[in-house]
ZAVEXTOR-661332 format. One record per residue (C-alpha): y, x, z; residue number from 1. Coordinates in Angstrom, 2 decimals, always signed. Example, Ala and Ser with C-alpha at 12.3 -4.5 7.8 and 13.67 -1.06 7.14 Angstrom:
% ZAVEXTOR-661332
-4.50	+12.30	+7.80	1
-1.06	+13.67	+7.14	2
% end
This chain:
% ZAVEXTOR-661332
+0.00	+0.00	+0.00	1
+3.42	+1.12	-0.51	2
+4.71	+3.43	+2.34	3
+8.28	+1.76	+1.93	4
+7.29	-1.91	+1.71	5
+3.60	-2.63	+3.23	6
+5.76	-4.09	+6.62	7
+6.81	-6.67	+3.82	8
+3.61	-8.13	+3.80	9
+2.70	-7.61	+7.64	10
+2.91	-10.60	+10.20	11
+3.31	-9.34	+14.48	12
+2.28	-10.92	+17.16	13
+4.68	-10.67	+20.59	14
+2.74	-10.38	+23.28	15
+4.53	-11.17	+26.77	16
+1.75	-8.24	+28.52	17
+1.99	-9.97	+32.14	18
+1.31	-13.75	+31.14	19
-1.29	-13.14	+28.59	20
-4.75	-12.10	+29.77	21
-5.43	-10.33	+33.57	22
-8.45	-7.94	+33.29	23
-8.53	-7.24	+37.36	24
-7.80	-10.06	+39.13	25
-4.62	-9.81	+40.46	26
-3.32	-12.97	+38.77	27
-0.88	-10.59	+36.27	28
-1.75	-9.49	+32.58	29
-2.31	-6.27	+31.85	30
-3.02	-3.34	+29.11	31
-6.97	-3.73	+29.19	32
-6.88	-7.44	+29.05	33
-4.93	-7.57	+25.97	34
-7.59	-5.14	+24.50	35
-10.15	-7.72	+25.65	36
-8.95	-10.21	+23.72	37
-7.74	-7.72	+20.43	38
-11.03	-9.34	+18.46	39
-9.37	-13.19	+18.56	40
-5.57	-11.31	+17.32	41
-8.27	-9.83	+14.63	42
-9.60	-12.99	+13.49	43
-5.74	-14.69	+13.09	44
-5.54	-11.79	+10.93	45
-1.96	-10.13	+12.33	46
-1.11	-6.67	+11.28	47
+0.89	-5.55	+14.39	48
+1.33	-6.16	+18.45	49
+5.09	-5.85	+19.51	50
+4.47	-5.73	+23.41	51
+6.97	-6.92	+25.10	52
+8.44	-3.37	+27.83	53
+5.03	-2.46	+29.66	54
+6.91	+1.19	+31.34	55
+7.72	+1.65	+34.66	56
+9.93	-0.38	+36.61	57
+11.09	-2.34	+39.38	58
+10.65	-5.51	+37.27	59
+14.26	-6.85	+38.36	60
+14.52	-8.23	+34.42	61
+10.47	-8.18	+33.95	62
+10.21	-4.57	+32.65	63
+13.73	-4.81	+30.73	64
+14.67	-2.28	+33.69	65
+12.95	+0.79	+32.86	66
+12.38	+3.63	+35.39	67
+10.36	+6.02	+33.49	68
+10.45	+5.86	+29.52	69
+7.40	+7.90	+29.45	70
+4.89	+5.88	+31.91	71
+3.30	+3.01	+31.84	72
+4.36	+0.11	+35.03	73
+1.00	+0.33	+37.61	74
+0.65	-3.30	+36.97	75
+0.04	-3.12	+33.34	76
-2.49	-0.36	+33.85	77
-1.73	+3.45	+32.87	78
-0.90	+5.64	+29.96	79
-4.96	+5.82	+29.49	80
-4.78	+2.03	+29.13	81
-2.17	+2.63	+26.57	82
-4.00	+5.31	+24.44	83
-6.93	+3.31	+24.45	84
-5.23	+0.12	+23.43	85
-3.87	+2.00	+20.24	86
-7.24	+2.93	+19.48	87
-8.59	+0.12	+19.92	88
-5.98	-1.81	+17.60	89
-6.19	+0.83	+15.36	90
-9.88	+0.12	+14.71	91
-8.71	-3.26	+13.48	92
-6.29	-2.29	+11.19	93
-3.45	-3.24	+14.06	94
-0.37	-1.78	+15.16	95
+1.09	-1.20	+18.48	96
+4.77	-1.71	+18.56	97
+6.84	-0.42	+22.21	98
+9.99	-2.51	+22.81	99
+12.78	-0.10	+23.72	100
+15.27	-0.59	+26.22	101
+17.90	+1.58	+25.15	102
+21.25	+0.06	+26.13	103
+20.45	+0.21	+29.79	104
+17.68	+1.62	+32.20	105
+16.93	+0.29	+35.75	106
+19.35	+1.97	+38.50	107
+16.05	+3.34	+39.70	108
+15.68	+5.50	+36.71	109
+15.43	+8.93	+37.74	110
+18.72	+9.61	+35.49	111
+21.18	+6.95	+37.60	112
+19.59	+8.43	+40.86	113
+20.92	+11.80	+39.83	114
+23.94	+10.40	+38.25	115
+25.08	+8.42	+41.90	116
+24.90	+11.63	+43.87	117
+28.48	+12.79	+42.92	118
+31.08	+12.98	+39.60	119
+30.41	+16.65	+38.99	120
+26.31	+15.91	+38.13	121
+24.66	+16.62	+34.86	122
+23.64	+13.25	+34.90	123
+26.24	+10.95	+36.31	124
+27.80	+10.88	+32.54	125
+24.50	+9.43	+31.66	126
+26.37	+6.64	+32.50	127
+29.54	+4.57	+32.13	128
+31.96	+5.05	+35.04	129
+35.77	+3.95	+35.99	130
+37.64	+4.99	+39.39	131
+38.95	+1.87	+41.28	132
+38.94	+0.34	+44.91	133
+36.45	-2.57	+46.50	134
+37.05	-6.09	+44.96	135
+39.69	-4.84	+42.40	136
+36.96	-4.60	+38.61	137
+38.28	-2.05	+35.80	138
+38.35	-5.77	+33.77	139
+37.40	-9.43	+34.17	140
+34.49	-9.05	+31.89	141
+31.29	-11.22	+33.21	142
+27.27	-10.32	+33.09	143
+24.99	-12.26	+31.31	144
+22.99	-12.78	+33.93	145
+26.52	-13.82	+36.35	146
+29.05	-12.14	+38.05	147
+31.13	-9.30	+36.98	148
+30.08	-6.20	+34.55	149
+31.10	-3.82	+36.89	150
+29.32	-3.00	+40.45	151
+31.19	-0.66	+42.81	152
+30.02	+2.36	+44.95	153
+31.81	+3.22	+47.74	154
+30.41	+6.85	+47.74	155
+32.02	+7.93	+44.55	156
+35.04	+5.55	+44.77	157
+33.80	+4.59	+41.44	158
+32.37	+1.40	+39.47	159
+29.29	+1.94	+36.99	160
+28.93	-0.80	+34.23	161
+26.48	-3.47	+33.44	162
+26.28	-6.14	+30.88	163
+22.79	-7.63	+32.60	164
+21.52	-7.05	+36.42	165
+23.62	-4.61	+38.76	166
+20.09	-3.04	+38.69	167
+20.72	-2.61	+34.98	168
+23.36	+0.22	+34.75	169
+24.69	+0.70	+31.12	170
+23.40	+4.17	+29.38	171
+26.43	+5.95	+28.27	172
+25.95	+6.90	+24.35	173
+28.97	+8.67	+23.95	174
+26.81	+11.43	+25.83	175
+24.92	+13.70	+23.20	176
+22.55	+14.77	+25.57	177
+21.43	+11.20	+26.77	178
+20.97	+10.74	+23.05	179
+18.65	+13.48	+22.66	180
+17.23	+12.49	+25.80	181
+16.28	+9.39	+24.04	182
+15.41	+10.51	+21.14	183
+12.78	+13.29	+22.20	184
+10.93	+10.15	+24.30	185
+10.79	+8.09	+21.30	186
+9.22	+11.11	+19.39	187
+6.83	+11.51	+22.30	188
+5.44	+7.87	+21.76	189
+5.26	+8.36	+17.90	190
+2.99	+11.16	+18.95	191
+0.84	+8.85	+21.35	192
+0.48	+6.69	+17.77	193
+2.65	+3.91	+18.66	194
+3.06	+1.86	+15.01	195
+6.68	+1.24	+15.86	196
+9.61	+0.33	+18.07	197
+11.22	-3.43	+18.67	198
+14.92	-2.71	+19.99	199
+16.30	-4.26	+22.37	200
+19.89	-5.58	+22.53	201
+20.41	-2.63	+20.41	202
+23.65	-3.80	+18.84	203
+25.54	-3.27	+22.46	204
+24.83	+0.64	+22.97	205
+27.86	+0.67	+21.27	206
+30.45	-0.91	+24.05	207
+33.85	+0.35	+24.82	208
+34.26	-1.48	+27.72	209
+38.18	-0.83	+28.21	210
+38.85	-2.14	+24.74	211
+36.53	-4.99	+26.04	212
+34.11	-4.77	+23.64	213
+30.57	-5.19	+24.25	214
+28.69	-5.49	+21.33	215
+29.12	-4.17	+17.70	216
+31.16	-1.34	+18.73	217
+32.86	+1.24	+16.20	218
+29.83	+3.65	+16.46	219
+26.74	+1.70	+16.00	220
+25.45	+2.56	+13.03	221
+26.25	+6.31	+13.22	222
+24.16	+5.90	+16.64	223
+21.53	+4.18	+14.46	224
+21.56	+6.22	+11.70	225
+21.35	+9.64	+13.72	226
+18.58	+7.97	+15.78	227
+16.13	+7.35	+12.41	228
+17.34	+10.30	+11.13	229
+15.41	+11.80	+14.32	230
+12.79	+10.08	+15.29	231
+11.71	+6.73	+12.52	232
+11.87	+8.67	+9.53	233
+9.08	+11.17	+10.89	234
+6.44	+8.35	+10.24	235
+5.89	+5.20	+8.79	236
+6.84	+2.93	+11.29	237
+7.96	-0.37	+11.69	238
+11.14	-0.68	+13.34	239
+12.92	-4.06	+14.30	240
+16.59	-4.37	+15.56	241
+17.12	-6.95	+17.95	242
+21.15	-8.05	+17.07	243
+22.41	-11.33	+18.78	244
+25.96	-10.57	+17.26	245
+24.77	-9.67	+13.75	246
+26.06	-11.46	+10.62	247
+24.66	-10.46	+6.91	248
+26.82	-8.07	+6.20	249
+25.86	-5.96	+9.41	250
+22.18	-6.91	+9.21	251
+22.32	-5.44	+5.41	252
+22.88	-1.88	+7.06	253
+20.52	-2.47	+9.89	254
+17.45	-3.02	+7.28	255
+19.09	-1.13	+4.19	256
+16.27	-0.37	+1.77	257
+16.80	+3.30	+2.43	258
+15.61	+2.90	+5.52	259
+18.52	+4.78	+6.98	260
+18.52	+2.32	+10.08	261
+15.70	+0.01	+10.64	262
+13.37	-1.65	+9.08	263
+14.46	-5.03	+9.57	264
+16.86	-6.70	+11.77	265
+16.24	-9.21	+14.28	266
+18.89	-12.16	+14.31	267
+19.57	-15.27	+16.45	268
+22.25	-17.47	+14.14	269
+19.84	-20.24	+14.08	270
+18.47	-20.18	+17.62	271
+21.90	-20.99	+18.97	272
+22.21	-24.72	+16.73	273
+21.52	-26.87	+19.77	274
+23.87	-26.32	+22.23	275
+27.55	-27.24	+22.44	276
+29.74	-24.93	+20.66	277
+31.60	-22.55	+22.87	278
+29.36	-23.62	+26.48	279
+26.30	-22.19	+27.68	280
+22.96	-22.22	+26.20	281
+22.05	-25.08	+29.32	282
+24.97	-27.33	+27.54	283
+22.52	-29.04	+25.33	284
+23.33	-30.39	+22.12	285
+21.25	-32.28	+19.46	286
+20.22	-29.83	+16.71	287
+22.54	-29.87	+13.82	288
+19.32	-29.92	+10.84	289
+21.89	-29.45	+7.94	290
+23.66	-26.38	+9.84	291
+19.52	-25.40	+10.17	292
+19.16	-25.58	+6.63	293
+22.34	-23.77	+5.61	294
+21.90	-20.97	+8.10	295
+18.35	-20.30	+6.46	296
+19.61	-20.32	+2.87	297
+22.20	-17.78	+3.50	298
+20.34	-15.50	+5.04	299
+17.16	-15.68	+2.86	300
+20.11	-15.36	-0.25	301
+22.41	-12.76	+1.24	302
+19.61	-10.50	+2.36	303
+17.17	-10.37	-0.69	304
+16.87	-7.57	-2.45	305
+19.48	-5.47	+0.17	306
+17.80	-5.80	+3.40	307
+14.52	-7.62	+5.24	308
+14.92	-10.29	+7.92	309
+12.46	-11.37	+10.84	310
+10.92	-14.74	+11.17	311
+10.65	-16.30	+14.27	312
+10.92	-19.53	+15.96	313
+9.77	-18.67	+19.21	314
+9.75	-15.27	+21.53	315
+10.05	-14.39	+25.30	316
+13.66	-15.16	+25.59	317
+13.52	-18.60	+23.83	318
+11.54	-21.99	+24.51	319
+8.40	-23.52	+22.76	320
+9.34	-24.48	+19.46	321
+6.97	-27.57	+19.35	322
+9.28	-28.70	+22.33	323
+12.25	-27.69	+21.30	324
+12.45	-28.85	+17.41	325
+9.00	-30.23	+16.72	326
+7.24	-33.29	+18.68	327
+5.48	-32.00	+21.43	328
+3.64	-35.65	+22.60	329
+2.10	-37.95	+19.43	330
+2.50	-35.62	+16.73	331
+2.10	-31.96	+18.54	332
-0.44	-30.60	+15.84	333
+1.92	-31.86	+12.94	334
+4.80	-30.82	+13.86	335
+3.75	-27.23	+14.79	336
+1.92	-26.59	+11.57	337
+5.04	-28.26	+9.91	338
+7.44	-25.76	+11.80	339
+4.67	-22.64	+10.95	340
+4.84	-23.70	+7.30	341
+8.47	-24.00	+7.11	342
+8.71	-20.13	+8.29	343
+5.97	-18.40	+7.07	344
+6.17	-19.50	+3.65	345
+10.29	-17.62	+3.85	346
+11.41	-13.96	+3.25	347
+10.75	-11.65	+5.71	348
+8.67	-10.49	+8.07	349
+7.51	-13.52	+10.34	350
+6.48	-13.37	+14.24	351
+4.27	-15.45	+16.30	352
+4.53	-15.78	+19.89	353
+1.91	-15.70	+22.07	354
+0.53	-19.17	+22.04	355
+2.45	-20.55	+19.22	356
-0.52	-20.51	+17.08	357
-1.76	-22.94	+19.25	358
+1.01	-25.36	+19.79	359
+1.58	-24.33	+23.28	360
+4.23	-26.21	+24.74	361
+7.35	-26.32	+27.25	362
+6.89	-26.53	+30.98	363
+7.26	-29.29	+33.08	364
+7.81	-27.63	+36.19	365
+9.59	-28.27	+39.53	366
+12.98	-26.47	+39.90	367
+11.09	-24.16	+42.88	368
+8.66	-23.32	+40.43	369
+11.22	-21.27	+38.43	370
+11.06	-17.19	+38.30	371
+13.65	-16.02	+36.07	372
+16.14	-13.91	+36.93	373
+18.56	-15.94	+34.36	374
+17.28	-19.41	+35.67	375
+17.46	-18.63	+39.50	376
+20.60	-17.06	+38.24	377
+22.09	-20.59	+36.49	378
+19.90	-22.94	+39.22	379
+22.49	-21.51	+42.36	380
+25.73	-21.48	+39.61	381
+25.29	-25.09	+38.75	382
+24.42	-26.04	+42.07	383
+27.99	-24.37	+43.34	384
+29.62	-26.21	+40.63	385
+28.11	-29.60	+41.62	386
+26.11	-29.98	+39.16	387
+22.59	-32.22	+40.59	388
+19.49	-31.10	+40.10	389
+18.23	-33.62	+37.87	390
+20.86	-32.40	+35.18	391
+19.60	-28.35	+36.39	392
+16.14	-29.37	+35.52	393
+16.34	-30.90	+32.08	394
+18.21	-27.81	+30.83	395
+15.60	-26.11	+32.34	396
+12.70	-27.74	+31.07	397
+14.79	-27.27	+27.80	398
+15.50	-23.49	+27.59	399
+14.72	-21.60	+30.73	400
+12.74	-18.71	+29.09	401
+10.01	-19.16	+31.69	402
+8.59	-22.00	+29.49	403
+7.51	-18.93	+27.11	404
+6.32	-17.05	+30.07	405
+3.53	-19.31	+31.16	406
+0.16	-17.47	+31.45	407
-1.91	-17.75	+27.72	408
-4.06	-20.86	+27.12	409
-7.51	-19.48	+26.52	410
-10.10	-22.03	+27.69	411
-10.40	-24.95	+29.78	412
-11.44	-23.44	+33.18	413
-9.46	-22.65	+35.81	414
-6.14	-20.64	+35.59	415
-6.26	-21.60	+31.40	416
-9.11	-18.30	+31.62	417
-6.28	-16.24	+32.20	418
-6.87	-14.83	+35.64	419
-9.50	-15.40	+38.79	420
-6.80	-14.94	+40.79	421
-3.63	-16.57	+41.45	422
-1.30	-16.48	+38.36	423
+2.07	-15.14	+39.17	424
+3.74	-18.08	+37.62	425
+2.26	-21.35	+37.61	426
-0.04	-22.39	+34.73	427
+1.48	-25.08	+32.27	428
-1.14	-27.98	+33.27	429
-1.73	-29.22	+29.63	430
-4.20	-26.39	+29.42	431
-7.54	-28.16	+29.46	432
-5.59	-29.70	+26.33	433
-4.21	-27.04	+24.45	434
-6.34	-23.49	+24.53	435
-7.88	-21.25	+21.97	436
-11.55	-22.48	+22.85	437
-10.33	-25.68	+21.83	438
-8.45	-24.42	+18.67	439
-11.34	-22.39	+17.55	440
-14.05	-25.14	+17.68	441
-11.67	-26.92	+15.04	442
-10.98	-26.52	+11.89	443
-8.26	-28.70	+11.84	444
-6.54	-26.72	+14.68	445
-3.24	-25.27	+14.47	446
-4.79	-21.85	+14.37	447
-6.39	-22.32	+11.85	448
-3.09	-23.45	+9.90	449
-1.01	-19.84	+11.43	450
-4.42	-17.85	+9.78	451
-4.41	-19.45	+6.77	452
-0.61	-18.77	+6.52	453
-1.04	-15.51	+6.94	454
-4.31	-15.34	+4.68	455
-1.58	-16.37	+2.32	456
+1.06	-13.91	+2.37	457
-1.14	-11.11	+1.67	458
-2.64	-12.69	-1.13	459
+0.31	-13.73	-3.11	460
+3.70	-11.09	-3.93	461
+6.09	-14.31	-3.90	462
+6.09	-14.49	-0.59	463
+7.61	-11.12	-0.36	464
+9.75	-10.75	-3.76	465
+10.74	-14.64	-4.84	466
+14.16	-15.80	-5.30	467
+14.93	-18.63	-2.64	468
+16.34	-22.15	-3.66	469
+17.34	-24.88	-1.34	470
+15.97	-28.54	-2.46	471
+17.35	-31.55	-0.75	472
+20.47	-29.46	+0.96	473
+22.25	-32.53	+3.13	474
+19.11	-34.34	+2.89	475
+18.72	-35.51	+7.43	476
+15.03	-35.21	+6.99	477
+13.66	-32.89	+4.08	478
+13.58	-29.22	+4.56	479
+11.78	-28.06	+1.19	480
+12.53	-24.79	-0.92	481
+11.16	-23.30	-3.41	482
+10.30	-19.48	-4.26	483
+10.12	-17.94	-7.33	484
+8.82	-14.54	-9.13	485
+7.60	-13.73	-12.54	486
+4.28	-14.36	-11.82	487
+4.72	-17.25	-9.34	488
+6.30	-20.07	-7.55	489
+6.06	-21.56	-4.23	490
+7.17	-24.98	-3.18	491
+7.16	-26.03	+0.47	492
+7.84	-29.54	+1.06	493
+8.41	-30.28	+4.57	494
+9.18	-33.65	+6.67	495
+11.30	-32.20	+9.92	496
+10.96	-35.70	+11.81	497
+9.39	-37.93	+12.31	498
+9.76	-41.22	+9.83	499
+7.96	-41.28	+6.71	500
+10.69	-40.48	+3.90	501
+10.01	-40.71	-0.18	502
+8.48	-37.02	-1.39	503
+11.23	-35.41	-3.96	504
+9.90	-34.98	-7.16	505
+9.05	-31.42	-8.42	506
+7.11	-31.11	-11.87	507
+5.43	-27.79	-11.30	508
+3.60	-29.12	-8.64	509
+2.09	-32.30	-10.69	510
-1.63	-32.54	-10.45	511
-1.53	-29.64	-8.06	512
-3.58	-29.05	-4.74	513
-1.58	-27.43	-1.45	514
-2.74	-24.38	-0.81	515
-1.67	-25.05	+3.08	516
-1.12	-28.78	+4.74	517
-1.18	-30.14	+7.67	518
-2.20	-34.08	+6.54	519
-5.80	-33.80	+4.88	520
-4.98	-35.98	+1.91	521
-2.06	-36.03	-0.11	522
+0.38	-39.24	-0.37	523
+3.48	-40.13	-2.64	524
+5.61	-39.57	+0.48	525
+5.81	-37.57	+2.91	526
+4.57	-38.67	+6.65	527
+6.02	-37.80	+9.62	528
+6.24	-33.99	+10.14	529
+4.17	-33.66	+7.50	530
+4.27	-30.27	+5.13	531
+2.96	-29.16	+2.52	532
+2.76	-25.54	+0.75	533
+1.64	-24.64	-2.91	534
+1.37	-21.47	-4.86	535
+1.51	-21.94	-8.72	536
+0.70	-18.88	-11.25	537
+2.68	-18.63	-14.85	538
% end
């Protein structure tokens, strides 16, 4: 396959490591029970694991505060674990891909240790410091996770900044040695035979706080390009940039074909369609299916040929996509395969979730039940405000990214098969419902659906090089498209709701059998969430 494009044709899987299979018992996920289970991400037929951060830390942000870039977190297992999981992948044609915190590293990190002990260390311009006095901030700017981006201590007289957790410090990339630093630990894990790197809130290494700017600063892409230039271009690697404030213009340097950056870029314009404008992500809004629509057509048009997206509906930081857009009650199995075949059959590179390929769902959990730092976080916020807690839990059971966090559906038994212990969050209860045992002993499943998909897009080069074209544009119900090479098109018709609505007429696919569905016959309309896919030769 060609060494510049074969990650066109490649489909990840996101494993969240703690919530998706314990090996020993202790009710949290680890290393060797994601090898356990590397035969059933075999059979789906994925080409690469992006593990959500399994190094060393305190688990203040669950791993997104790491201590030691070059160990692996005792719960999780060991760097043995690690090698062995490669290997083990490897043997089945997978890839292991690390998600790097690079923006920030826990303020246990041996680096912000050293840095606190006084101005004059090596490492204290690791990080990003301003003098001042108690209670008076360099600037008003706020945390994502609450409170103010700047945390004081009183032995240096100084504050150290933080766009997430106080335990969270900022790393300082103005520093050329903390670059190096960095980039002689990502060369270490391309040694181990890691497949590739997911980046996390990459596009904010680049703050200048004082100017107030926290993302998209004046030196990104320098920082990215010297970082490839260093470490990415030694192998063939996937690399994925995860850019909340990136537009098309930005994400066509981030995945330039020359690889100068990353591979692809990781963007969030459509994940952000159902809330009110301006307000939080817990101010809830209907979603806005036209703004859907046209937020997908520019980016599969602006990017083609000049830079590679990622698919994705659903990931740790983001709720159950059968709950969120689909119908997760009378028409579950529908509406999933009609949101799977909606994605998959796009440009780009798509990702599953862990349990999306079986239509896991949203949590309906009690407001104590909650573990999040960000939902804990907005639970005492909104309760300050007023706010009552029956308004606190349906944004909750909306977005809090715990309802991705559940433990993995595998089976009926106890604890969904996922531990013999006591998970550390509670198991969603619709598990003797929805598991893989269940999904594999029918052929109907939704599995079945997310293989064939992917069954698909290595078969056929449309799904990798066709032009995209909108049908049905300000039609409320229809999201169809169709994609188009020299040697083939693809039409995907797709019902997003759920009345039956008339099916548009298409002449090329006449006489012609889907090649993916999720209704068993075919009909002169379209039923609700129903979908269908077909691949035509010339």
């Amino acid at each position: 396959m060609n060494r510049t494009n074969w990650w066109k044709h490649a489909v990840i899987y996101q494993i969240y490591p703690r919530s998706f299979q314990d090996s020993n018992g202790d009710g949290i996920g680890d290393l060797k029970g994601i090898i356990s289970r590397l035969d059933y991400l075999e059979k789906l037929g994925i080409d690469a694991i992006w593990l959500s951060p399994v190094c060393k830390s305190p688990q203040d942000d669950n791993g997104y505060d790491i201590s030691d870039y070059r160990d692996i977190d005792p719960m999780f297992g060991s760097l043995d674990d690690m090698e062995e999981l490669i290997a083990e992948a490897k043997k089945r044609n997978i890839r292991i891909l690390l998600d790097l915190v690079l923006n920030h590293s826990s303020d246990e990190h041996r680096w912000f240790l050293e840095a606190k002990k006084s101005k004059d260390n090596p490492y204290h311009d690791y990080y990003i410091w301003r003098d001042g006095e108690p209670g008076k901030a360099p600037n008003e700017l706020k945390a994502v996770f609450g409170g103010s981006m700047w945390e004081y201590v009183p032995e240096l007289g100084q504050y150290y900044f933080h766009q997430f957790s106080v335990k969270q410090p900022d790393l300082n990339w103005e520093n050329p040695r903390l670059r190096q630093e960095i980039y002689d630990m990502i060369n270490w894990w391309i040694d181990k035979g890691v497949g590739g790197f997911r980046m996390d809130v990459i596009d904010q290494i680049a703050k200048e706080p004082d100017q107030m700017i926290t993302i998209n600063g004046p030196r990104l892409h320098e920082y990215f390009r010297e970082m490839s230039k260093n470490t990415f271009q030694r192998a063939d690697l996937i690399t994925v940039g995860e850019a909340w404030g990136a537009d098309t213009e930005r994400a066509k340097l981030y995945s330039a074909p020359d690889g100068s950056e990353f591979s692809m870029v990781f963007q969030f314009e459509h994940i952000n369609l159902d809330q009110i404008p301006g307000q939080e992500k817990w101010d809830l809004a209907k979603l806005d299916f036209i703004a859907l629509k046209n937020v997908f057509e520019k980016w599969q048009k602006e990017l083609n040929g000049c830079g590679w997206n990622s698919l994705f509906w659903d990931n740790h930081d983001c709720p159950r996509i059968v709950s969120r857009w689909g119908n997760d009650r009378e028409y579950r199995k529908e509406s999933a395969k009609m949101l799977a075949i909606v994605l998959h059959g796009l440009q780009g590179t798509p990702y599953i979730f862990q349990g999306e390929e079986l239509g896991m769902t949203n949590a309906d959990f009690a407001i104590e039940d909650y573990k999040d730092i960000e939902s804990v976080n907005m639970i005492s916020e909104r309760r300050q405000k007023g706010y009552d807690d029956a308004d606190i839990l349906h944004s909750l059971h909306a977005k809090s990214r715990d309802n991705a966090r559940t433990p993995m559906h595998w089976t009926a038994e106890k604890n969904a098969g996922f531990t013999d212990g006591t998970p550390w969050i509670r198991v969603n209860p619709n598990y003797t419902q929805i598991n893989a045992q269940e999904n594999l002993e029918d052929p109907d499943s939704v599995f079945y659906c997310y293989q064939k998909l992917l069954a698909l897009r290595k078969a056929h080069e449309v799904f990798v090089d066709g032009d995209f074209t909108m049908i049905g544009k300000e039609d409320p119900n229809l999201f169809a498209y169709i994609r188009e090479n020299a040697e083939e098109t693809m039409v995907v018709l797709a019902n997003f709701y759920g009345d039956t609505i008339a099916r548009p007429a298409i002449e090329v696919i006449n006489g012609r059998q889907a090649v993916c569905a999720n209704y068993a016959d075919e009909a002169d309309v379209l039923r609700p969430y129903e979908a269908r896919m077909y691949v035509i030769g010339k």
